[in-house]
C-alpha positions, 0 to 999 in steps of 0.5 A, a space after each residue: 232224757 238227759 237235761 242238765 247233766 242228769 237222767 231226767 224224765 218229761 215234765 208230763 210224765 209221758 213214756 213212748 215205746 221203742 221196739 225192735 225193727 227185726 222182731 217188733 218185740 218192745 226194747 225200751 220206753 223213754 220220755 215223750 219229750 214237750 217243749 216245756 223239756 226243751 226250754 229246761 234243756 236250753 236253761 241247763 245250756 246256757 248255764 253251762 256255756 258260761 263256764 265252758 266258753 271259758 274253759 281253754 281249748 287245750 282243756 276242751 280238747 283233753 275233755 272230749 278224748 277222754 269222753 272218747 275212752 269212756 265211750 271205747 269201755 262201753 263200745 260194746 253195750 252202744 252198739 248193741 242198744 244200735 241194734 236192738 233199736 236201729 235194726 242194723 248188724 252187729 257188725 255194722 253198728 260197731 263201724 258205726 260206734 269206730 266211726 263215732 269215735 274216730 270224729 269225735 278224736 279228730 275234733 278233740 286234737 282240732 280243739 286247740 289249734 283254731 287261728 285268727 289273724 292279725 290285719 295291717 289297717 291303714 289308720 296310723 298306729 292301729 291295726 285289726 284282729 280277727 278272733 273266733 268265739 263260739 255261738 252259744 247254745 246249738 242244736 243237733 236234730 239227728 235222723 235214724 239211719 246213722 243215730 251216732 256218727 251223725 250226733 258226733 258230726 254235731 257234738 265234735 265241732 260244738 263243744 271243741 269250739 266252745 259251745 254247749 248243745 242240745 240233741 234231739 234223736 229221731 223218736 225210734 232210736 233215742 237208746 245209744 244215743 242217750 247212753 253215749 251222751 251220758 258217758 261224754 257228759 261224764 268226761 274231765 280234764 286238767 287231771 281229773 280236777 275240771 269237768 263238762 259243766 251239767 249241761 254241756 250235751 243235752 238229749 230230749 227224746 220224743 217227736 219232731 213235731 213237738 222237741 224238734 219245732 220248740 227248738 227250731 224256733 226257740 229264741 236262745 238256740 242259736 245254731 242249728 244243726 240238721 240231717 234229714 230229708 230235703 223236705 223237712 230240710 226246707 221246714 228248718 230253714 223256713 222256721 229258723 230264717 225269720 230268727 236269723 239263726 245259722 244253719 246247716 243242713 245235710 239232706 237227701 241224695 241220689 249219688 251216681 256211681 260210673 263205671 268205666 271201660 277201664 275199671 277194676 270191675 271186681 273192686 268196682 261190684 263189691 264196692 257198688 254192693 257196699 255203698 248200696 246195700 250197707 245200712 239195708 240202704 238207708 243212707 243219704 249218702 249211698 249209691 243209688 244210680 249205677 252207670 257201667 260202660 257197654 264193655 263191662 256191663 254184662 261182666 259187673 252186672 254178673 259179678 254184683 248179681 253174684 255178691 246179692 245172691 249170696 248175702 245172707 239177710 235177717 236180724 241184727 242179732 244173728 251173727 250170720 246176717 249180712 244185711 239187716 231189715 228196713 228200719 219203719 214198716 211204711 219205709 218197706 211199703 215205699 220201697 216196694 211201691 217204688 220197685 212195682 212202680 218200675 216193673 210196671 214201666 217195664 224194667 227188669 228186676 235181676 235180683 230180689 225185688 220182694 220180702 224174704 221168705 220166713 222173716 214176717 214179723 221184721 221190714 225186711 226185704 231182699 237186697 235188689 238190682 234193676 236193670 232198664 228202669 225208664 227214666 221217668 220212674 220213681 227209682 230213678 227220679 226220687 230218693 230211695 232210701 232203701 236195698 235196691 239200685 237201679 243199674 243203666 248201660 252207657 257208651 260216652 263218658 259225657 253221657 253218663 256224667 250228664 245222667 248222673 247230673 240229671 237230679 234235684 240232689 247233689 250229695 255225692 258221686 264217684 268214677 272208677 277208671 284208671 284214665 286220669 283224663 277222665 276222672 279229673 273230668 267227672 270231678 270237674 263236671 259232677 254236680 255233688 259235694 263229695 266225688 271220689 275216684 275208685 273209693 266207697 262213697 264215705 263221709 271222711 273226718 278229715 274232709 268237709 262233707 255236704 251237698 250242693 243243689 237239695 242236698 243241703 247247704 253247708 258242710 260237716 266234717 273237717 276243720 271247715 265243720 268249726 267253721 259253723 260253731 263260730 261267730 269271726 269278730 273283727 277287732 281294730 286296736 289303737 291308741 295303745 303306745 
């Protein structure tokens, strides 16, 4: 693990495994953390958030870009400890490494330029300030799908803002995440004279049950920082609530994408192919209802089929792959109750809808398109986390929005038509945190992301992520002539 700016492991002495998703053959073994870790972790934070809420902006921000060129020498070694753990492609786990950095360099800049504000009072000679200082120590609880970009959601914002930070991997992918928070431990600033304080980023590896519950409720984590599943996502706020500790939460979601009359049909396919099945499909935020006008329907239901047919599924290794396997076994054993679920209800299963042949010792399964699920089954209702979209036919545009509405989620949503009349519509009337109009359902830097509804509550991303890593302290000035 990594506690105080040092490679250490658990006070037990206890290891766990990490094996390969593709191959089940053994990776790694690492720390089977305990809650006597976390309270090392939070001692080694704390001490360090003495000196780094001290340290300037400027310097944080300095400090934080050349963690980024520590972490571009070793991209390549990152992303393959990604795969051999997460089971990804190559070339999905370098995106993952770009769009690592890429947030970690928007926070850096955004580091130093933080405002308050000065407020006239109507006192005679006095006048308010309002000014931002970081929290203390915080907490970043990541899930497996997306192990770095969603520890650099947490990281970015927490240590530009001044505050140091604990992370707790998902058990099964722990390795780049360690290595990739060992190089941001290692960054200096003021020409190489200053540096993180040990301590700054820590990462306890091991279960959820144990690391993660421990630093739920322990009393010095003041903030905390979740992405995960709706019902663990209630657990957080049920365990934090009672010791007021700020929270985000970036949970489930069953995005619909509409595509109308008037669309880009070709664009529209590949995108719904991209937002479906990257990552096998395992992402909160991903395309997991389609909705497509009778007038195109049979044309982009063709032109999907032909993009599943044709992608080439196997190892993450193995250049040739398009789409790599399911990340645990019982996560397969879902999807394909969740597929059987439908075909019993009577839908449709145009393409896959079972394991590929001569793939048995990975998860694998077949990227898979539905046609006519009732909507009462469980692809419809539940999230699916996993290869496999469900596709509906519709006549008015108000219909599918109020379809695509009917969900517990509110993660995101998109609309592919040129009419602005109509997507200036589904962008008002779409029940989700995140819209785009004719764009691939991604999580920008540069915008606030979260969900509404059992997406979640609060947003990541963005200037408006610092937000969340700040405590506002009104401050009234007077008698000082």
């Amino acid at each position: 693990m990594l506690i105080g700016g040092s490679r250490v492991g658990s006070v037990s002495g206890r290891t766990y495994e990490v094996c390969n998703p593709a191959t089940g053959e053994l990776v790694d073994t690492v720390p089977l953390g305990t809650p006597e870790d976390v309270h090392q972790a939070v001692a080694a934070a704390e001490k360090a958030f003495a000196e780094w809420a001290e340290t300037s902006a400027e310097d944080r921000g300095i400090a934080l870009a050349n963690a980024c060129e520590l972490i571009k020498e070793h991209a390549a070694e990152i992303a393959q400890l990604l795969t051999s753990e997460q089971g990804k492609t190559l070339f999905e786990a370098n995106l993952e490494v770009h769009h690592l950095l890429h947030g970690l360099e928007f926070y850096a800049g955004l580091a130093s330029k933080q405002r308050g504000s000065y407020v006239p009072l109507p006192q005679k000679g006095a006048y308010g300030l309002v000014i931002r200082q970081p929290i203390g120590v915080c907490a970043g609880i990541v899930p497996w799908n997306f192990p770095l970009t969603l520890m650099g959601t947490k990281v970015g914002p927490a240590l530009a803002a001044g505050n140091t930070i604990i992370i707790k991997p998902a058990s099964t992918t722990p390795l780049a995440t360690l290595r990739t928070a060992e190089l941001i431990q290692q960054a200096v600033y003021a020409g190489g004279k200053g540096k993180l304080p040990p301590g700054a980023i820590n990462v306890v590896t091991g279960s959820g049950a144990e690391v993660g519950e421990a630093l739920l409720a322990h009393p010095r984590v003041r903030r905390i920082a979740f992405t995960g599943s709706t019902e663990v996502g209630r657990h957080v706020m049920e365990v934090a609530g009672p010791l007021i500790k700020r929270v985000t939460l970036e949970l489930g979601g069953s995005d619909p994408m509409i595509v109308c009359e008037d669309a880009d049909v070709p664009a529209a396919a590949r995108m719904a192919d991209a937002g479906r099945y990257f990552n096998c499909g395992q992402m909160c935020l991903g395309v997991k209802r389609l909705f497509v006008h009778a007038a195109v329907y049979d044309d982009f239901v063709g032109q999907l089929r032909a993009i599943l047919e044709k992608k080439v599924v196997g190892p993450g290794n193995d250049k040739a792959s398009r789409m790599g396997p399911l990340h645990l076994a019982y996560q397969r054993q879902e999807i394909e109750e969740q597929v059987e679920d439908a075909r019993s209800r009577g839908a449709h299963v145009t393409v896959g809808g079972a394991r590929p042949s001569g793939l048995d010792a990975g998860n694998f399964y077949l990227p898979t398109l539905i046609e006519d699920a009732r909507w009462d089954s469980r692809v419809v209702r539940e999230e699916v986390f996993g290869p496999v979209l469900p596709v509906f036919k519709f006549d008015d545009l108000d219909e599918a929005i109020q379809l695509a509405n009917d969900t517990e989620y509110g993660l995101g949503a998109s609309i592919w038509t040129r009419n602005l009349v109509a997507a200036n519509r589904a962008v008002e009337r779409l029940q989700a945190g995140n819209v785009w109009v004719n764009s691939l359902h991604y999580g920008y830097d540069e915008l606030p992301f979260g969900g509404v509804k059992a997406s979640g509550l609060g947003r990541e991303h963005g200037p408006e992520a610092l937000d969340y890593y700040v405590e506002t302290k009104a401050v009234v000035m007077a008698g000082l002539s």
